[in-house]
Every structure is written in C-alpha cells, then in structure tokens.
Kinemage of the C-alpha trace (Angstrom):
@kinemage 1
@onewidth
@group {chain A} dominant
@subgroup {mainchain}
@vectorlist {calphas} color= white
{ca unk a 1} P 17.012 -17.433 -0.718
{ca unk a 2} L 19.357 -15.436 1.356
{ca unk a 3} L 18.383 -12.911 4.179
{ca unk a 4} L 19.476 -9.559 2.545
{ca unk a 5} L 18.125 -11.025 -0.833
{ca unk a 6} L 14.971 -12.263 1.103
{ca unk a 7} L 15.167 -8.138 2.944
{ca unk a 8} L 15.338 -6.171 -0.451
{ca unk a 9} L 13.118 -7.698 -2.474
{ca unk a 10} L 10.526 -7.135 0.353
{ca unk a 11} L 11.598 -4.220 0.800
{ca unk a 12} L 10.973 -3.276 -2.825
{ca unk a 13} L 7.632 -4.632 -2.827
{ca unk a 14} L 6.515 -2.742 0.447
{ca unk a 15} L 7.554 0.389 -1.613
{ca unk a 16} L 5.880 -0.521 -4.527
{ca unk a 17} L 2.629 -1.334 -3.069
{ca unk a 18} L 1.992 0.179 -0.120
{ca unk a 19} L 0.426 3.841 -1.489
{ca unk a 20} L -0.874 2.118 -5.325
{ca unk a 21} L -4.575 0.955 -4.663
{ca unk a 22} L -3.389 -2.651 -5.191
{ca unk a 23} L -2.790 -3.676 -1.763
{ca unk a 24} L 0.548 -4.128 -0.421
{ca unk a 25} L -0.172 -6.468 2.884
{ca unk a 26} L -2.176 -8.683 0.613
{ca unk a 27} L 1.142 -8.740 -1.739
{ca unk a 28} L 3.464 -9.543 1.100
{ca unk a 29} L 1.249 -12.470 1.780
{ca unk a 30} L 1.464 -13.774 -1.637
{ca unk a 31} L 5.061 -13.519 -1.492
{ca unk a 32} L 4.848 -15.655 1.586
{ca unk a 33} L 3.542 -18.472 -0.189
{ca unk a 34} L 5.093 -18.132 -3.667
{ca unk a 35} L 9.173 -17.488 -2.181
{ca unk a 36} L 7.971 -20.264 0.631
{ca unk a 37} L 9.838 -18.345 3.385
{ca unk a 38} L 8.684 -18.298 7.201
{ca unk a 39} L 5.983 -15.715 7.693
{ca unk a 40} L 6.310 -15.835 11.001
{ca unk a 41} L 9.809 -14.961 11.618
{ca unk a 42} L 9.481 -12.150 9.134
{ca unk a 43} L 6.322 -10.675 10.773
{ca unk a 44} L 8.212 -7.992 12.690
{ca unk a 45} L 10.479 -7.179 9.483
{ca unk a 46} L 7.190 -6.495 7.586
{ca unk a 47} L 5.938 -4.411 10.223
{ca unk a 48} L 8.572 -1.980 10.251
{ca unk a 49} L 9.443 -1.474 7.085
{ca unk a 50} L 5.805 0.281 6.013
{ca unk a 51} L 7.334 2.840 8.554
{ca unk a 52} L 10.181 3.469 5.529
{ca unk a 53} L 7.020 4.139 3.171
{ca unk a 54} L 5.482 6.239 5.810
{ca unk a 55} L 8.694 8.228 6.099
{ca unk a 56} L 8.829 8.857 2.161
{ca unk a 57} L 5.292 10.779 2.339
{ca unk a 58} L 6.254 12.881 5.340
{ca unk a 59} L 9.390 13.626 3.304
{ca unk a 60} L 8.294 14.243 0.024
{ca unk a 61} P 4.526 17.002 1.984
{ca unk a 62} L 7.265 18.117 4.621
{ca unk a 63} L 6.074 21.542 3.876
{ca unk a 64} L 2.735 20.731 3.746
{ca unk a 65} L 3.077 19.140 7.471
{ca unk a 66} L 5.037 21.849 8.207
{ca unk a 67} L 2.705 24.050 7.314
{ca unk a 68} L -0.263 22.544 8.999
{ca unk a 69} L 1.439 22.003 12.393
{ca unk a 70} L 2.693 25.626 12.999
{ca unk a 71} L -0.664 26.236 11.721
{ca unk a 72} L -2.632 24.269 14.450
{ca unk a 73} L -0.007 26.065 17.397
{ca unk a 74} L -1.095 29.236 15.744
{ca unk a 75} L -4.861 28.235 15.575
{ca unk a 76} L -4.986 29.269 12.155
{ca unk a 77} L -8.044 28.049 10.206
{ca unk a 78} L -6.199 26.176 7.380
{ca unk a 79} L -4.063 24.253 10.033
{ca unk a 80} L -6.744 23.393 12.203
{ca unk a 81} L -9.166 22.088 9.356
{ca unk a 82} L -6.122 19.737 7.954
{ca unk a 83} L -5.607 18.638 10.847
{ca unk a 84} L -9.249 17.820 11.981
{ca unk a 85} L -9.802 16.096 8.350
{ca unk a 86} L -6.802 13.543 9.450
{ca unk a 87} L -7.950 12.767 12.960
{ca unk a 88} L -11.435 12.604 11.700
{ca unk a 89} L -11.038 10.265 9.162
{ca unk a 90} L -8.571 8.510 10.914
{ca unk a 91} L -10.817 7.562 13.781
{ca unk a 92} L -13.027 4.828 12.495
{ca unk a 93} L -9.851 2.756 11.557
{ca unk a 94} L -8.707 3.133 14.937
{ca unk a 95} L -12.015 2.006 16.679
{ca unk a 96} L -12.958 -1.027 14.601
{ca unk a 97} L -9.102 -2.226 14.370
{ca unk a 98} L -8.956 -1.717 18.417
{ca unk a 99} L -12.545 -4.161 17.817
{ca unk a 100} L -11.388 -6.459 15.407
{ca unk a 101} L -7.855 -7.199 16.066
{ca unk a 102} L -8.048 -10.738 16.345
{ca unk a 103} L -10.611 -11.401 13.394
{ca unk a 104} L -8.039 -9.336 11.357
{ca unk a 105} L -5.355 -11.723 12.838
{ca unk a 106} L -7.017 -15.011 11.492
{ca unk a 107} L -7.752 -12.852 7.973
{ca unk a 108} L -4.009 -12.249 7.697
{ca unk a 109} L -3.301 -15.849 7.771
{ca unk a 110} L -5.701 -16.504 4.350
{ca unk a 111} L -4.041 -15.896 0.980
{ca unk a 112} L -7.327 -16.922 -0.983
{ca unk a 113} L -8.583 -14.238 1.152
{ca unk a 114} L -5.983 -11.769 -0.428
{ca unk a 115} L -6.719 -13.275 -4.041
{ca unk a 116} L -10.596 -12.859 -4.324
{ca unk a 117} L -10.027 -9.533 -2.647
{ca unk a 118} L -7.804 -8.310 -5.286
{ca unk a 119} L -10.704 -9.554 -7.584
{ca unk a 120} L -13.370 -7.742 -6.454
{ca unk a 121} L -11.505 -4.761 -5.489
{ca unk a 122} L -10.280 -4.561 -8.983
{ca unk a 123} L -13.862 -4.185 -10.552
{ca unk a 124} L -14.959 -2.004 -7.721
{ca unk a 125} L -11.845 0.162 -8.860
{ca unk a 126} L -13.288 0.039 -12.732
{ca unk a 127} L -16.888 0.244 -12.037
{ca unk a 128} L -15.899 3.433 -9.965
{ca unk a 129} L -14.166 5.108 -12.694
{ca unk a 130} L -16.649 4.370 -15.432
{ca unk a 131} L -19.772 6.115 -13.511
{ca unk a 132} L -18.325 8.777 -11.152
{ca unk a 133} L -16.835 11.768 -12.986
{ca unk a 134} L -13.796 12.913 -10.410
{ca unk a 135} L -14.660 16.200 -8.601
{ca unk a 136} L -12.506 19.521 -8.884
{ca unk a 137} L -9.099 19.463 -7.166
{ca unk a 138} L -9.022 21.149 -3.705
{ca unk a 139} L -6.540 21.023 -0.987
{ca unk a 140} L -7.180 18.634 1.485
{ca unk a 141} L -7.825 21.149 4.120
{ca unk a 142} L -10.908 22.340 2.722
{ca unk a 143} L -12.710 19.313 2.023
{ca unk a 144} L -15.961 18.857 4.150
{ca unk a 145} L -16.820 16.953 7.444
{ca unk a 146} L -19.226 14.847 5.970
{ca unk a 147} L -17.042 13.890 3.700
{ca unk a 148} L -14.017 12.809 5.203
{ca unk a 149} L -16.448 10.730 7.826
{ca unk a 150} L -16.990 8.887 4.295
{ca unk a 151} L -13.446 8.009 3.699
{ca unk a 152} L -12.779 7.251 7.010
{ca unk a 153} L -15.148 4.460 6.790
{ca unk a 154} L -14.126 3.989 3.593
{ca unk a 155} L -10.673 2.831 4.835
{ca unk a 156} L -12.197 0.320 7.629
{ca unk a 157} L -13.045 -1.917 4.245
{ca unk a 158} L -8.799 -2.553 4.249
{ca unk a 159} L -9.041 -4.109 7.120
{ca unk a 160} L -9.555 -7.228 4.993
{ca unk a 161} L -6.300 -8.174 3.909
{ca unk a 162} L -5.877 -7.537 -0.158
{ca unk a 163} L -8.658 -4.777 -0.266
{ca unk a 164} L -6.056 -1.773 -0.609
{ca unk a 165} L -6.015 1.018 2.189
{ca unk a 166} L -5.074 3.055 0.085
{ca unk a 167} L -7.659 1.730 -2.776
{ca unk a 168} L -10.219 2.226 -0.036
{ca unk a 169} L -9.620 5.648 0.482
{ca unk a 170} L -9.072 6.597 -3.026
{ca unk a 171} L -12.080 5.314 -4.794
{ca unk a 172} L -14.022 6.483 -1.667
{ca unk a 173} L -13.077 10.179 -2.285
{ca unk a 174} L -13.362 9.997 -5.515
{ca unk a 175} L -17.049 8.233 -5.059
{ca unk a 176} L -18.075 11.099 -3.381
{ca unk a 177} L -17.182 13.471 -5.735
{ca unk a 178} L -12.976 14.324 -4.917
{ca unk a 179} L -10.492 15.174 -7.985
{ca unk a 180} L -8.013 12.282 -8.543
{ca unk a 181} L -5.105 14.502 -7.440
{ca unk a 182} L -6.899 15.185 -4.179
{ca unk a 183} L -8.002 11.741 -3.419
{ca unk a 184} L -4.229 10.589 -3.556
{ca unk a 185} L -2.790 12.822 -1.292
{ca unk a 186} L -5.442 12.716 0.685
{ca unk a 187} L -5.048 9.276 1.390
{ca unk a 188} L -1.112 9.593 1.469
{ca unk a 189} L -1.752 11.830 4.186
{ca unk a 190} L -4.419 9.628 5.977
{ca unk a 191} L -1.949 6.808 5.877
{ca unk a 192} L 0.621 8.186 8.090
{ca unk a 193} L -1.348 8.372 11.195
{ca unk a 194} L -3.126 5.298 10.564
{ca unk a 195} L -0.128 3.360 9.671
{ca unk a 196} L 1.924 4.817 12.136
{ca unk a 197} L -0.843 3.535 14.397
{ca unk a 198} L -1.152 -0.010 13.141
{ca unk a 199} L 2.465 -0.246 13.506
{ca unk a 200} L 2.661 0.899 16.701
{ca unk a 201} L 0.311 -1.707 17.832
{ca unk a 202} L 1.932 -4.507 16.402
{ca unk a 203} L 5.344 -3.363 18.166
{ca unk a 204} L 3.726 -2.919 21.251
{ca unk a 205} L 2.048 -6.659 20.903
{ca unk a 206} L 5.308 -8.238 19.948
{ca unk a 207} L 7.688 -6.133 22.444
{ca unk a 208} L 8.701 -9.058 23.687
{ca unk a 209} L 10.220 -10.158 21.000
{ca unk a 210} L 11.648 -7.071 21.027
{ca unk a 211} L 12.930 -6.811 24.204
{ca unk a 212} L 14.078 -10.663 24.498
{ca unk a 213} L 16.025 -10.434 21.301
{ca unk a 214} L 13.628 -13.584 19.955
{ca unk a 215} L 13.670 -12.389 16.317
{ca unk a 216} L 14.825 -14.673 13.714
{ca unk a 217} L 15.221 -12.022 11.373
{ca unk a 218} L 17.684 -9.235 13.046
{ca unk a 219} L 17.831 -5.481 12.957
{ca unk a 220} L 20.430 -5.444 10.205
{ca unk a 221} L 17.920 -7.164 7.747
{ca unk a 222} L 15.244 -4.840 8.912
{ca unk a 223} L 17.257 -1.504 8.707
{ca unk a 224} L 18.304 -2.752 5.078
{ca unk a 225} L 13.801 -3.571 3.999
{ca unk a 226} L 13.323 0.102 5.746
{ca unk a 227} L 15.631 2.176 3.617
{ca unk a 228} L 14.872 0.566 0.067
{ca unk a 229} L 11.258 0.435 1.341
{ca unk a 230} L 11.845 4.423 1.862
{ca unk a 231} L 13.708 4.993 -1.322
{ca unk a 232} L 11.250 3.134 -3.899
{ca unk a 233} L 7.878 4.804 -1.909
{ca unk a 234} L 9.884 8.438 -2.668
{ca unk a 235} L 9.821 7.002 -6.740
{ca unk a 236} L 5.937 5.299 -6.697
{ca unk a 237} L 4.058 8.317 -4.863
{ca unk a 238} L 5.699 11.106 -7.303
{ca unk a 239} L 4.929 9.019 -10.391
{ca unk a 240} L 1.879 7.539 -9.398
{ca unk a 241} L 0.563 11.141 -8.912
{ca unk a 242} L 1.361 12.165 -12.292
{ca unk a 243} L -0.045 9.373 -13.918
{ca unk a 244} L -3.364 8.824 -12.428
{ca unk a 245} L -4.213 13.075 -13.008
{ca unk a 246} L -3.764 11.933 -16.636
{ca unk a 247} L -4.849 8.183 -16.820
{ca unk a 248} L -7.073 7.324 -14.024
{ca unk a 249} L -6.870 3.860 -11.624
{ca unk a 250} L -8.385 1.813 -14.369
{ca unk a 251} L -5.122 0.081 -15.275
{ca unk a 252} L -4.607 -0.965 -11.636
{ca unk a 253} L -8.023 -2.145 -11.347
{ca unk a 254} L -7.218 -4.199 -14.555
{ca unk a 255} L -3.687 -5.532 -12.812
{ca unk a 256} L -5.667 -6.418 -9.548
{ca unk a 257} L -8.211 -9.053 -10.899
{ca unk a 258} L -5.331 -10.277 -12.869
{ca unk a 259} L -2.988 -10.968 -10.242
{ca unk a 260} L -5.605 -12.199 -8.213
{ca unk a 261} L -7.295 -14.551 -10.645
{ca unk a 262} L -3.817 -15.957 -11.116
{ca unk a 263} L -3.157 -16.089 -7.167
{ca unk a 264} L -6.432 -18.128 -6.930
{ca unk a 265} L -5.585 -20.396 -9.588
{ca unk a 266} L -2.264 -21.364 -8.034
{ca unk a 267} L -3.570 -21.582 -4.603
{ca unk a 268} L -6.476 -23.708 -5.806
{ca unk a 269} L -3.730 -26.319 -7.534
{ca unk a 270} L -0.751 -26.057 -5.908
C-alpha cells in the first residue's frame, strides 16, 4: 500500500474514531496489524494527526471558546467556571500519564490488549445505558466540582489503549447523572487540552526525530492524515451529536464487542 493511500485512510479513521466512544488509538493499532505496515515509522504521523481532530472541535465551539476566554480576562463567572471544569478534570490525566508513561508505552504495543478492551468497554457502554436514566442538559459551565473530579478520573481509565477517552468520559458523565448532549461536548471539550497535551509530549519525546529529519514517513504524508483527519472529525462530532440525543451509545457499545471479539479471534489464529 502506497504512502498517501497508507496517509488517508488513517487519516479517515483518526476522524472517525477519535470523539465516538469506540476508541480510536486502539483502532489505529488494529490497523497496524491487519494493513501490516511499520508502526514504528508511522508513530509520529499518528501523533499529529489527532491534532486535525482537535482542530475540528475548536472550530466547530469557536464561539463557545470564544466566549469562555474573554470571559476568564473579564473574570466573569460563566468564563471562569468553564474554564475551571476543563483544567479540573483535565488534571488527573495529566498526573497519572506524567506517572505511567512507560507502562502506557508497553500497553500500546498489545493489540489483544485493544481487543478485550473494546469487549468490556462495550458492555460497560450497554450496562450504563440500561440502568442510569441521563440527567437534564446543562451547559458545561455549570456542572459541579464534584462532578467533573468524577470524569476526570473517569478519563485516566483510557489510558489503556482500546478503552475510549472519549467513552470514558461519556459514560462517566452520564453515570453520574449528565444529559447525553452534555456529556458529549463535555468530553469534546475535555479532549482538547488533554490531547493537545498528550501530543505535545510525544513531540517533545521524539524531537529528535524531528529535528534530525529521521522520519520515514515525511511532512507531506502527515499534512495530507491532518487535513482529512480535520475534515471527517467536522462530519462525526455534528452527527454523532444528533444521533446519540435521540438514540443513545447502545449501538456503539454493540459495534465495540463486535469488533473486538473479531480482533481477538484473528489475533488468536493468525
């Protein structure tokens, strides 16, 4: 398989995955192993390219980050408590990944990992929306402390690769009571600090690579995974909004402990 080929269709499954609670590091590993391509030399590409998702979120609330900076310089109250929810719930992630970086490394490397991951979260996703009847719909800004402390923790559980950070953060806030609505753009939100974050990590490990222009995959392949990574993220978060306020995360529950059951199968045989 070609580079660009190799670029897009990565690209396209970044976008896909990365804000549906189905786990889109734990796909990208998959793909590793069933397209057979070097892991390794695409590392970097893979890194990057969640920053094309990222982008599509800040895009699509640029009003509602708009709003909540000048808010914070104007120490309004609405402001300040969206942006305390963020850093709050963003800080566990930071201190156990700052912890667990190398345990996460070796994780990263296990694709069975990934499968019975996609398993388990999948009932966790069902059993979820069978017993907990979703909460009203607030703006994120007025949700309490105690709660966002929840889904920050919440989110530590996708530091396993295949869990679903934003699977994590969803059935957390809607576990403790959050409207659907709300718990999605809640963790759209969430992910752009911690992803910018994670990313920002990475690049600083690898730099390098960077620096010492060691990448086997160049810039042009990356620049092409970021902008269809961008454009299909813009697609998924508006639809997957609409369709969870009127069907729920059941279905992608359903779709993870398929795909998984099948991932185990094949890795058991293969």
């Amino acid at each position: 398989m070609g580079l660009i080929v190799t670029a897009i269709l990565l690209g396209i499954l970044e976008g896909l995955t990365e804000f549906l609670p189905v786990s889109s590091t734990g796909h990208l590993i998959l793909a590793t192993e069933l397209f057979g391509y070097n892991a390794a030399q695409w590392a970097m590409f893979n890194i990057v390219i969640q920053l094309g998702a990222i982008l599509a979120v800040v895009v699509l609330y640029w009003r509602t980050f708009w709003n909540a900076g000048i808010g914070v310089l104007r120490l309004e109250p609405q402001g300040l408590r969206f942006a305390r929810n963020l850093l709050v719930a963003f800080i566990p992630a930071v201190i156990l990944g700052l912890l667990l970086k190398h345990v996460i490394d070796v994780l990263l490397g296990s694709p069975m990992v990934v499968a019975w991951a996609l398993v388990v979260g999948g009932i966790a996703i069902i059993a979820i929306e069978r017993v907990v009847k979703p909460g009203p719909e607030v703006p994120v800004a007025e949700l309490p402390l105690g709660l966002v402390i929840g889904v920050g923790i919440a989110q530590c559980l996708a530091m396993v690769p295949g869990v679903s950070r934003s699977g994590a953060t969803i059935m957390g806030a809607l576990g403790m009571g959050v409207g659907r609505k709300t718990a999605a753009e809640f963790s759209f939100f969430l992910a752009v600090p911690t992803m910018l974050g994670a990313t920002t990590l990475e690049i600083v490990d690898k730099r390098h690579e960077l620096v010492g222009g060691a990448m086997a995959v160049g810039w042009g392949e990356i620049s092409i995974g970021f902008v269809v990574a961008f454009v299909v993220a813009m697609a998924v978060i508006k639809a997957f909004v609409a369709y969870v306020s009127r069907h729920g995360f059941a279905p992608f529950g359903w779709y993870r402990i398929a795909a998984g059951t099948v991932a185990i199968v094949w890795l058991a045989l293969r």
